[in-house]
N, C-alpha and C positions, 0 to 999 in steps of 0.2 A: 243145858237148859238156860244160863244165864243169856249165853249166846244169842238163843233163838228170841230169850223177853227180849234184848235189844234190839232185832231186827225186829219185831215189831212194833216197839215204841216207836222206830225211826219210820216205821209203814204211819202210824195216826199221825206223827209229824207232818208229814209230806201231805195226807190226805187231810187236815187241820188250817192246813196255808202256812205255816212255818217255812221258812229258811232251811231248806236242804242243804249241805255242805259238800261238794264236790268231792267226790275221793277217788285216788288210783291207788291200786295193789294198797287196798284198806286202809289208806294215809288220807287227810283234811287236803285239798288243796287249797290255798290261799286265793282269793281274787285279788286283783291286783289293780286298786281304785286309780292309782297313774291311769293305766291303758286303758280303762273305762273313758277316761276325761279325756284322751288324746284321742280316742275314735269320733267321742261328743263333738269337740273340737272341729275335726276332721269334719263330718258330716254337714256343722255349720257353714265351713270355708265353702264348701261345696254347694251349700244352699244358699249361700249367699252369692256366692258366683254365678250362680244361674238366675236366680232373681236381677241381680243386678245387668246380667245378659239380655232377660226377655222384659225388664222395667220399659226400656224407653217405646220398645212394641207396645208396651200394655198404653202407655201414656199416650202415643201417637194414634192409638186406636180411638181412644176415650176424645181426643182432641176433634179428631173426623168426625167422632159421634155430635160429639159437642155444637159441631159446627153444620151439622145436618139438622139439629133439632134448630138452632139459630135459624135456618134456612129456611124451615120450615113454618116457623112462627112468623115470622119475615112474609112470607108466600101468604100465609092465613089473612096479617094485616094489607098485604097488599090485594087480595083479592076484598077486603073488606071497605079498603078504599074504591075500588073498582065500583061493588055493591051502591057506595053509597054515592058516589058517581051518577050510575042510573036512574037512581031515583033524585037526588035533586041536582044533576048536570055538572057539578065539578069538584074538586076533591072538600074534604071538611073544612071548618074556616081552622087556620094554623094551631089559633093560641088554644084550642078546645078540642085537636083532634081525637086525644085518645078518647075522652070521653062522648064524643060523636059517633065513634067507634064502636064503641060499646053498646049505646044506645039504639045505632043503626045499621051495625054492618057486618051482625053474625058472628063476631069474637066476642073473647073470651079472657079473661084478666089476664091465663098462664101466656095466652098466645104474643101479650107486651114482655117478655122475658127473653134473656140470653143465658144457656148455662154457662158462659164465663164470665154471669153479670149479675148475681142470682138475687142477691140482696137489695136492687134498686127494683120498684114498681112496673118501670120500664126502661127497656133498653135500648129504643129508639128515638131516631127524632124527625121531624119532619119539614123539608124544606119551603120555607114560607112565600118563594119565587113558584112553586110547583104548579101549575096551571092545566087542566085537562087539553089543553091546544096549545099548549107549550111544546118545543122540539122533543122527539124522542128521548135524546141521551139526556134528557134535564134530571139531575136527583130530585125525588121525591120521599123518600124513606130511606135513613141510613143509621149506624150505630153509635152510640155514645156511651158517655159514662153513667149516665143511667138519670132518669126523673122523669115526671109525667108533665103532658101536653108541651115536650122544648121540641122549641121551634130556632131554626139557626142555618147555620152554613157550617163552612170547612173549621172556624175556629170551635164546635162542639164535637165532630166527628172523632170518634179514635179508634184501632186498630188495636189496642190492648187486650181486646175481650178473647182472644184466640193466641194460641199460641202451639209451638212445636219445633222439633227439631233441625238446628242447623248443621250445615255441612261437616260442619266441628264435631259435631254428636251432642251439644247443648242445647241447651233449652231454649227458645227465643219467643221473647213477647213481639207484636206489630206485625204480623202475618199480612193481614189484610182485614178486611170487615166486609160483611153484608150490603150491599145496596139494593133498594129497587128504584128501578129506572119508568119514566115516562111514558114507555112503550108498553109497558105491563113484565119487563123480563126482568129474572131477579141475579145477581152477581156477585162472587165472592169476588171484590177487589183485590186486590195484590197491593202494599204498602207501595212499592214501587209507583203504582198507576193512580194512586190516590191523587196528587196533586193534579191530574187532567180532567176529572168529573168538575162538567159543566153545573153551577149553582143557579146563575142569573144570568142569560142570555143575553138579553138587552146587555147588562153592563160589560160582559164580557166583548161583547162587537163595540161598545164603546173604547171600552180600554185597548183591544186588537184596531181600531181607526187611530186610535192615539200612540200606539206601539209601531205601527206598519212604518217600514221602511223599503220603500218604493225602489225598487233599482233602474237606474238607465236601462232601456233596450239596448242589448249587445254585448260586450265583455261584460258588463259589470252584474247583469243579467243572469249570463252563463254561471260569472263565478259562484254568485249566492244559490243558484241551483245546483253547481255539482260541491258545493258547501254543505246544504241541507238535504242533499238528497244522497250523495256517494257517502258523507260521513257521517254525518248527524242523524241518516236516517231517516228524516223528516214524512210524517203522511200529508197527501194534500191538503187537509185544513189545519196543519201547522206550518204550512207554507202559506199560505194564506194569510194567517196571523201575523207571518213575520213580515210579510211584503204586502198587502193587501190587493195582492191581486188576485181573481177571478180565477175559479179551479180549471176554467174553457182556456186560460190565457196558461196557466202553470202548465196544464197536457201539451200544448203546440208547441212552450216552449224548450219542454224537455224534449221532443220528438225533432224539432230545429236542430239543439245540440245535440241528441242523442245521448242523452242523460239519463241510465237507468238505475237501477238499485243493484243490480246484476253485470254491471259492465264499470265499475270500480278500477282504473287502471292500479297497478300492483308499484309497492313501494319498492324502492331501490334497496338491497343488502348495505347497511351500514347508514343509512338516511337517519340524519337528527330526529329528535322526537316531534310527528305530527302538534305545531298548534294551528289552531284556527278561530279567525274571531266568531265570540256566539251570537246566531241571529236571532236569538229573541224566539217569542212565538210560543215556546214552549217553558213553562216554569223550570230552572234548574231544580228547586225543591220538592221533597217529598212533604213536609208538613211545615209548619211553623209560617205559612202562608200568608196569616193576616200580617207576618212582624216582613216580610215583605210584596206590596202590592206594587204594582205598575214598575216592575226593574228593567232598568236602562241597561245595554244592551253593550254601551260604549268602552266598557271598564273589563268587562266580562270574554274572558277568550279560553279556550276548552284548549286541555293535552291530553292526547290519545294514548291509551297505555300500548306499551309494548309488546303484552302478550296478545291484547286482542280488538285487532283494529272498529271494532265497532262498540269500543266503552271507552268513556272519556271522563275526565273532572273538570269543573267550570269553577275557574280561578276568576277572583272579582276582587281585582287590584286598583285603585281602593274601595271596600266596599262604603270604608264611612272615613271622615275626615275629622278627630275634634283638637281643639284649641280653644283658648283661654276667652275667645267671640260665643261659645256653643258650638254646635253642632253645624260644621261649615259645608260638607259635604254630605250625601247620602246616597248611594245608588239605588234609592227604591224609595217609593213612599212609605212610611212608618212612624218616626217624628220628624216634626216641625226643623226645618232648618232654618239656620238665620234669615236663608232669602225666600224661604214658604212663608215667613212668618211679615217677610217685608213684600208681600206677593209678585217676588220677582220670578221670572219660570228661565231657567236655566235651557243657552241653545243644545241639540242634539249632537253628537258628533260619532264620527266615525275612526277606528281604527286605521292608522296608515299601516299598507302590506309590503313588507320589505322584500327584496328578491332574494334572500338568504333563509325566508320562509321566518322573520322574526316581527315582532308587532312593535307599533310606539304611538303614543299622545299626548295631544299636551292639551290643558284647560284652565284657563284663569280665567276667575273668580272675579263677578263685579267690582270687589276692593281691591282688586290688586294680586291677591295670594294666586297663586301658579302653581297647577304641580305639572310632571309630565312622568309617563312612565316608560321603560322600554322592556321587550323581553327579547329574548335570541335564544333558541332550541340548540342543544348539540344532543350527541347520542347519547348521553348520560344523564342531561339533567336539562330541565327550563331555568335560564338565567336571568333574571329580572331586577331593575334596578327603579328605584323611584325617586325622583328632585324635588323639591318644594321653596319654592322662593316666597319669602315675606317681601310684598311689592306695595302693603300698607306704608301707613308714617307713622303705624305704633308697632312696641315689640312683641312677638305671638311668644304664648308659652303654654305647655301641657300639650305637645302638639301629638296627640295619639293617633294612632292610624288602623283600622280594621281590614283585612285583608282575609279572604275567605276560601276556602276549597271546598266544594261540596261535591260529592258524591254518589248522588243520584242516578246518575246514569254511567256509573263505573261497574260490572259483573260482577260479584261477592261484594262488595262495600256498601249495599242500598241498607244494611241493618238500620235501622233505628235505635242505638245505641252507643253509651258511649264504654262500653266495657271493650270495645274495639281500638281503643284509642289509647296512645302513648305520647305523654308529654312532658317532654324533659327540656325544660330554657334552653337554645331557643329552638327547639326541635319539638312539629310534631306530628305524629306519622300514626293512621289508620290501618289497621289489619285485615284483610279480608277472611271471608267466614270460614273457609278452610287454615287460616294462619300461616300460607305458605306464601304471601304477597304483602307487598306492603307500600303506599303513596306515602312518601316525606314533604313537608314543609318546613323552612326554615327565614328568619329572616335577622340581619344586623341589626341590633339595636333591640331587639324586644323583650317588651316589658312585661307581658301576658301569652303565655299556653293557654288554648280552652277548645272547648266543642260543645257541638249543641247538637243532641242526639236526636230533635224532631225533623232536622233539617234533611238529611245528616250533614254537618260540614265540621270542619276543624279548622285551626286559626296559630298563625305563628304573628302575633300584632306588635309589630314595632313603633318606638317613640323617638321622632326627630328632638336635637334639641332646641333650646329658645333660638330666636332668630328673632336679630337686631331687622330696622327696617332696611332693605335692600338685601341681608342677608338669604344664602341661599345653604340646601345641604342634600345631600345624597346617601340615600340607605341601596343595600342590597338583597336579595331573594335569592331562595331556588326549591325546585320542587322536583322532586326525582321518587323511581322505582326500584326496588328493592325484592328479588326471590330468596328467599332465604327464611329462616326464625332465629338466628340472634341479632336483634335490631340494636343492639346498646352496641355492639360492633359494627355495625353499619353506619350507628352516628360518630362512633370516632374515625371510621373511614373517610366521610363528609370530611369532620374536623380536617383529618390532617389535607385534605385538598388544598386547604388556604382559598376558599372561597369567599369570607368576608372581606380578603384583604386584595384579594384581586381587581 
């Protein structure tokens, strides 16, 4: 009888919600709170693995999304523009569009928004050049950091607002951005292409008149055509830019040489590193645009990487000159140099082409100061060396020098960032988005590592020292390729070459 109360006490238990107690052959069994927390455990690792598997789907989904509702709102304003076109003949007056917009063109507050920009009123701006009989590809609408009625150019535009995964499997801000163009069509830009959207026509043909460098009919002809077109790439109206001639006169003369994009002769097995002087025409930058306008052409000579003959970096040896006078040099307009400032204009000059395929030149300076550069390609590395002669009657000192690599139109290195970048005195070397590649700079004497992630470029800046007057001195360079991912080994490789002492 006792027996049978027990079992069913343990029946209301059970039917009560109490804690039933496991038993075999009539015994308690214990549970065993370890094994509980190591399945918990278990189950996390497990759920966390797979989250962290399908996260960057989830993110790159949300991104497209992101960038389709942008597109979309983008389309809205741009047909609003259109609307208000019609009725009073050209687009809204700049400094009042959104709000013109509003009033007249069938949008709608949400429609001025980016969702990677949620917090500003508006996420556009509007080109204040933009004209309804303006050239097609003129910008009229493109994205920025966000505010109402801005009106601007290239220095408001950014590429921030979107983002997604690089080859790496990381995250990358600078994609591209939204534009609506002139003709009425709308365009995800690509960061890459950002630097070629036309702003202002007129100045642009100004500046392309005062950039164009005309070649003789004949060899020299030839050469700048199978220059920009075999290597460089070049479309007809960047050819145009750089030589100012007629796109009727560029087709004959390709057709003359038989100069096609498709008929490339093939490089020799073991041939030094392709350089070639840059012919202008086209921006070596991606951003940072206003900090250079009008760049001279003379300083600037492109090395072809090795793995893939149609990507190059445009080294701009010197890109600036200073000394203890200011600002003696500058290859671009940005600041005032001493002889902008004495409105002296500097003559143009050309690279000399060595027949060992290496470049040299020399410039002096109204006062005297001289520099000359030279480089020479072998298979391993570009060699570069730079002179500067104090040909004043006083002594120069703080004699800094800027010397740049940009990357722009190198395959994996276009990022917009400097998380790509490795800088160790006086070495310093860019990664490409996969991490399996790498461009080195390096120079004797430098006094500054840096980069500048809007450009992209990187900077090994070395500093001559004082020089008495007559005095003269010579630094050294080199810019080499690297497959591999231990780069700290690759710079003591360099090291032991004995390349500064060569």
């Amino acid at each position: 009888m006792k027996e049978l109360n027990r079992i069913k006490e343990q029946d209301m238990n059970d039917v009560n919600g109490k804690e039933a107690k496991p038993k075999m052959n009539g015994q308690e069994v214990k549970t065993s709170r370890l094994g509980l927390g190591v399945i918990i455990v278990v189950v996390l690792f497990v759920g966390l693995g797979i989250f962290s598997f399908i996260w960057p789907a989830i993110k790159a989904n949300r991104e497209i999304a992101g960038r389709m509702i942008c597109n979309r709102n983008l389309s809205n304003l741009a047909k609003g523009m259109w609307m208000y076109c019609d009725a009073f003949g050209d687009y809204p007056t700049p400094d009042k569009w959104c709000d013109l917009l509003l009033e007249q063109g069938n949008v709608t507050e949400e429609m001025f928004k980016c969702p990677g920009n949620k917090k500003q009123r508006c996420s556009f701006a509007m080109n204040p050049n933009a004209k309804r009989n303006a050239p097609d590809d003129l910008v009229v609408l493109f994205e920025t950091k966000g505010g109402w009625n801005q009106v601007g150019g290239a220095e408001l535009l950014t590429n921030d607002n979107h983002e997604g995964l690089g080859s790496d499997g990381l995250t990358r801000q600078g994609l591209g951005c939204n534009v609506f163009f002139n003709d009425g069509h709308l365009e995800f830009v690509k960061a890459a292409r950002i630097g070629e959207l036309k702003w202002d026509v007129e100045k642009e043909e100004k500046l392309h008149a005062r950039n164009a460098r005309r070649p003789e009919i004949g060899e020299e002809l030839e050469y700048w055509l199978a220059n920009m077109v075999w290597h460089h790439r070049y479309s007809n109206d960047e050819i145009c830019a750089a030589t100012g001639l007629a796109e009727k006169e560029i087709e004959e003369a390709k057709k003359r040489f038989d100069i096609r994009a498709d008929n490339r002769p093939e490089r020799a097995d073991g041939a030094p590193l392709l350089v070639l002087p840059y012919p202008g025409g086209r921006h070596p930058r991606i951003g940072f645009l206003e900090g250079a306008i009008d760049p001279q052409r003379e300083t600037k000579f492109s090395v072809f990487t090795p793995w893939d003959a149609n990507s190059y970096v445009v080294v701009d040896v010197p890109e600036a000159v200073w000394s203890n006078l200011g600002l003696t040099y500058l290859a671009h307009t940005h600041i005032d140099t001493i002889w902008i400032k004495q409105g002296i204009t500097l003559e143009k000059l050309e690279w000399n082409r060595r027949p060992d395929g290496g470049l040299d030149i020399r410039r002096k300076l109204p006062n005297g100061i001289e520099f000359a550069v030279a480089v020479t390609p072998t298979r391993d590395a570009v060699l570069m060396e730079m002179r500067l002669r104090n040909g004043t009657e006083q002594k120069l000192t703080d004699l800094r020098i800027q010397n740049c690599v940009m990357t722009k139109m190198a395959k994996g290195f276009e990022q917009q960032t400097n998380e790509n970048k490795v800088l160790k005195d006086p070495y310093a070397a860019c990664r490409s988005g996969d991490g399996k590649r790498w461009i080195i700079t390096a120079w004797q004497g430098c006094h500054r590592t840096w980069a500048n992630e809007k450009c992209p470029c990187f900077h090994s800046d070395p500093k001559f020292p004082d020089l008495e007057p007559g005095q003269e001195a010579t630094l050294k360079g080199r810019l080499s390729f690297y497959e591999g991912t231990d780069i700290e080994a690759e710079f003591a490789r360099i090291k032991e070459t004995g390349w500064e002492e060569k």
